[in-house]
N, C-alpha and C positions, 0 to 999 in steps of 0.2 A: 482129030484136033478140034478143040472147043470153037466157033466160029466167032469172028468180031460182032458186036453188039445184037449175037444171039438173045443172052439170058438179060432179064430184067429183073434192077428192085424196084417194088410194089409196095411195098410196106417197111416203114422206119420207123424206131420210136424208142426216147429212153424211158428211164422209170419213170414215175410220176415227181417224184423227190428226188435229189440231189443231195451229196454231204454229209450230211448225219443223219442217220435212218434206224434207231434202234427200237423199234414195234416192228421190222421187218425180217423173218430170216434168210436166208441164202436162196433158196427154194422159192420164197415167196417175190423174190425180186425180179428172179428167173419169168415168174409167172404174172406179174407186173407192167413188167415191157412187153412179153410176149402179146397180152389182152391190148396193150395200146397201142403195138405194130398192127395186129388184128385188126384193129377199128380206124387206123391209119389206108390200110389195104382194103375195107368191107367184106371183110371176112370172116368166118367163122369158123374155130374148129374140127368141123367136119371137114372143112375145106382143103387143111393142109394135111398134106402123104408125106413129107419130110422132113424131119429136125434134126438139127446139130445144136452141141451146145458143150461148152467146157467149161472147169470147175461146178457140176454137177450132174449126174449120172444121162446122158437122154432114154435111159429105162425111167428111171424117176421124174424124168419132166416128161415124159410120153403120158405116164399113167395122173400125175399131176394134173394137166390141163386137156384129158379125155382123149388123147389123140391115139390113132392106129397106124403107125406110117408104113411104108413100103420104102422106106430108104432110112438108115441111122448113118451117123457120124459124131466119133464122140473124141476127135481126135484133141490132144491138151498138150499143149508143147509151148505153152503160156500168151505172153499176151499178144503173139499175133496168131493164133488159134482161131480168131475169128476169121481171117482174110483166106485165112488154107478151109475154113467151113464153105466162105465163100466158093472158093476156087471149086473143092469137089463141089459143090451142090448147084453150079453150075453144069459141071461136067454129066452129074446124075440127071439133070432136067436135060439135057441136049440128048443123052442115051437113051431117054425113056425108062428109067426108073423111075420115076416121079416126078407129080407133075408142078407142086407148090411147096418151097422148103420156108420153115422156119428156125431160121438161126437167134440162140439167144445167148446173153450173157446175165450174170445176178452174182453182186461180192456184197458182202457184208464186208468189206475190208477195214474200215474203221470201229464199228460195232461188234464184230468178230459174233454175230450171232448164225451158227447152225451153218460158219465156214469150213468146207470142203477145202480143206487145203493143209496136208499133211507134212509136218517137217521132215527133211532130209535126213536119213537116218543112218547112226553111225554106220552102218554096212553098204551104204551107197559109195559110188564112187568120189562124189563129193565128200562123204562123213571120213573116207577115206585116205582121203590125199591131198584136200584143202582144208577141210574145217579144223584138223589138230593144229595147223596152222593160225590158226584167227580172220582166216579168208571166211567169211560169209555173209548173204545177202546185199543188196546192193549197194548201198555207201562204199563198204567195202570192194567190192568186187569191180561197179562200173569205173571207179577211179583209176582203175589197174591201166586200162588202152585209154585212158584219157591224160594219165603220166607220161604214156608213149609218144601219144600226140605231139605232145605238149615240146617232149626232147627230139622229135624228130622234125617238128615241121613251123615252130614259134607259135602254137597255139598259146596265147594269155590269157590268164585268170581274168583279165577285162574282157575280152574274146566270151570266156563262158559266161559273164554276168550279162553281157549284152545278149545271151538269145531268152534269161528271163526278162528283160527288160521290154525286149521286142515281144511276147507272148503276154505282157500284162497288158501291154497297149491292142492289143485282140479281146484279150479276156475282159476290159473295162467296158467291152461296146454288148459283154452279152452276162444279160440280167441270170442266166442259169450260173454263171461263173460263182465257182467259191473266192475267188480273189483278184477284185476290181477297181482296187485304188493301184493307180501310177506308181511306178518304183523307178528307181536312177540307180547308174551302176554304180554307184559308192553306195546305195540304201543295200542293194547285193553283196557287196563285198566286206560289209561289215555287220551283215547279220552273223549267226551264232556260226562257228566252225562245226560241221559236221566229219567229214573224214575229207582231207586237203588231197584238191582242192576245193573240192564242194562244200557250200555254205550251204545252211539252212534253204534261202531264195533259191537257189539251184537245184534243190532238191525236190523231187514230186510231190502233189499229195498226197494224203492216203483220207478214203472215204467209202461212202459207201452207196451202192448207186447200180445200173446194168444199161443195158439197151437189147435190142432186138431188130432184124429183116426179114424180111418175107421176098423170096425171088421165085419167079415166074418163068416162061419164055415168052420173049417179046411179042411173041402175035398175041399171046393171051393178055399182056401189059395193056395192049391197045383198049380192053374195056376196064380197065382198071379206072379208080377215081382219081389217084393221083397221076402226076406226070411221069413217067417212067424214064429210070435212072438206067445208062443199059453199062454192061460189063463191058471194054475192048479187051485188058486183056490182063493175064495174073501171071502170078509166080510164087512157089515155094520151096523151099531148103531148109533140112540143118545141117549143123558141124558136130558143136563138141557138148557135152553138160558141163566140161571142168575148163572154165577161163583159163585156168593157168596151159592147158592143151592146146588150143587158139595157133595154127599155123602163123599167122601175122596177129598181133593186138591192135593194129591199122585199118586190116583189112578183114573184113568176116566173110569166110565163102560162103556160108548160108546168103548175105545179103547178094556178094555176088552172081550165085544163079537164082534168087527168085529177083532180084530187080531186073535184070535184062533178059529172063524170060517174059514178063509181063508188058516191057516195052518193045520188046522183037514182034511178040502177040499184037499188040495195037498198033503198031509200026509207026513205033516215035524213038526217040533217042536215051540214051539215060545219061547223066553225068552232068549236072549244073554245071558246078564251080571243079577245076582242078586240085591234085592233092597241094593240104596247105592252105588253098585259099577261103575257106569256108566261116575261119574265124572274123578275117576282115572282110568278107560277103556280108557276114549276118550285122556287123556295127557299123556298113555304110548303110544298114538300111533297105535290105530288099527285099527281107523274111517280114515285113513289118507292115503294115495298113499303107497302101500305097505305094510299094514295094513291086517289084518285076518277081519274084520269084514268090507268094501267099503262103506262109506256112505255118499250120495249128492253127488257122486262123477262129477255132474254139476259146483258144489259150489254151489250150493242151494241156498236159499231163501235169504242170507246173502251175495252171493258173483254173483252170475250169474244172477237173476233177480226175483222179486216179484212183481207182477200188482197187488194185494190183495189177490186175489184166487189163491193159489199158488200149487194147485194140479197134476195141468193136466203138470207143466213143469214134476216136479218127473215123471208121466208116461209115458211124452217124455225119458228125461232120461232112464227109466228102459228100454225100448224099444231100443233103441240105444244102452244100454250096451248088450242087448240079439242078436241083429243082429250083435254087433261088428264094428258100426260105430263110436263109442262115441269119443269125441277128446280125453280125458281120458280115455282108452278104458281098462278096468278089462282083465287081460289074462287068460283065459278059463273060464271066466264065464258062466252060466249055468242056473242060476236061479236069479231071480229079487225082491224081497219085496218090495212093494210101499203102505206106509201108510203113510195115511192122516188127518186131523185136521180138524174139518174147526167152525167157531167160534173159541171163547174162550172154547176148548174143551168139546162144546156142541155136535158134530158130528165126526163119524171116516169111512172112508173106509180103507180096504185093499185089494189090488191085486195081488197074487202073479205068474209071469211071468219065464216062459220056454222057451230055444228056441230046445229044448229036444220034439221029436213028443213022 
């Protein structure tokens, strides 16, 4: 079992650009943040034996950026595919397969140039048993356990405006953000209807953009340049590809076992807020700049940027908050929670981040 804050990140870094990126292809994004994690770490690569990386081949970014590894991972199970890179590629440096990974990420998602990213095909199990339906992609789909909510537990349409509300007051404090002017939950609730409940405001961006890490083990952290960010502890799971399958629409077991494996790992607790109370958690104000509980404190997925795969920013983020570079910077923080989604809550990672040797 993977040791508490054995492994370390050494290297962080997103693309060079943010948003709209159209002189860049998919590949070239990939190899973008890779060079700037690189130069983040003082590295070169000769230096790194290991890459992972999803939405594009790590045969293709192996030969891409001259690298020969002794360890691949190319698992895609969307956008927390980063956190589960993470996880193995810890796991691989503790065993002795290798000794320096780099994980990257690279979406044209708004540019749609030389994007890796296949539609679901009538013979899939989605093409099969939700899309003759008119079930697909997210509007559609994440609404479905957010209707659940909504009837089981008084989640309100003010409830969901107030977590863009609180993520714009994040994202106005950092100059990378795509959207930096203040909003009020009537400015949310009367933008354009997208699929109800979700407004326009509530819904993510789409752009185009990546990021990259470089993880180490912590003895070898110790001559690194930057300050070393160490792992306590991870988790990952999936459930179902087809929403409409979802044992609970409440409850995801994928997030079930990888969030309380990753907190059993660092031997912290999980569970903020009880069921129900999360709507009026986030509109007194806690997920917000000055808040007890910091959350997306990037602006997230809704205010700073989303290429599709919206993983790997959160572990830029939590890394930034740990070294204390963040534009938003948490004052004393200490500890990181990064969990992830990826599907329509088919997939979870968690990782939770120390800057505590």
């Amino acid at each position: 079992m993977l040791k508490r804050n054995e492994i370390a990140v050494v290297g962080a870094a997103e693309t060079t650009r943010l948003g709209v990126i159209p002189d860049m292809s998919n590949i070239q994004l990939h190899a973008d943040c890779a060079l700037n994690a690189m130069a983040d770490a003082g590295l070169k690569p000769s230096d790194i034996d290991g890459i992972a990386c999803a939405g594009e081949s790590p045969t293709n970014m192996a030969h891409y950026l001259g690298l020969t590894p002794r360890w691949v991972d190319g698992t895609g199970v969307g956008g927390c595919s980063f956190m589960i890179h993470v996880r193995h590629a810890a796991a691989a440096i503790s065993a002795g397969l290798c000794k320096t990974v780099l994980i990257t990420h690279g979406e044209s998602g708004k540019s749609q140039i030389g994007l890796n990213r296949a539609p679901a095909s009538r013979s899939s199990l989605m093409g099969q048993f939700e899309m003759p339906y008119g079930v697909y992609g997210p509007p559609s789909m994440f609404t479905i356990p957010v209707l659940r909510m909504m009837k089981e537990t008084g989640l309100t349409e003010e409830h969901l405006a107030t977590v863009a509300v609180q993520q714009r007051k994040w994202s106005s404090q950092n100059p990378r953000a795509a959207m930096q002017q203040l909003c009020t939950v009537d400015d949310v609730l009367n933008s354009r209807m997208i699929a109800w409940p979700f407004r326009l405001f509530m819904c993510c961006l789409v752009t185009d953009g990546g990021g990259a890490l470089i993880l180490t083990s912590a003895e070898r952290a110790k001559d690194m340049p930057q300050k070393p960010v160490y792992i306590a502890g991870t988790g990952e799971s999936v459930e179902t590809p087809l929403l409409s399958q979802m044992a609970d629409f409440t409850r995801s077991r994928a997030f079930r076992v990888a969030g309380p494996a990753a907190f059993e790992a660092a031997g912290k607790d999980l569970g903020f807020v009880g069921r129900g109370e999360a709507g009026p958690f986030i509109m007194e104000g806690h997920t917000a700049p000055g808040g007890k509980l910091p959350m997306n404190t990037n602006g997230g997925g809704l205010s700073y940027t989303h290429t599709g795969m919206y993983g790997m920013f959160a572990l830029q983020e939590s890394v930034r908050q740990m070294r204390g570079t963040a534009p938003a910077q948490v004052k004393g923080a200490k500890t990181s929670v990064c969990h992830g989604v990826g599907g329509m809550f088919a997939a979870s990672g968690t990782i939770i981040f120390t800057n505590e040797a």
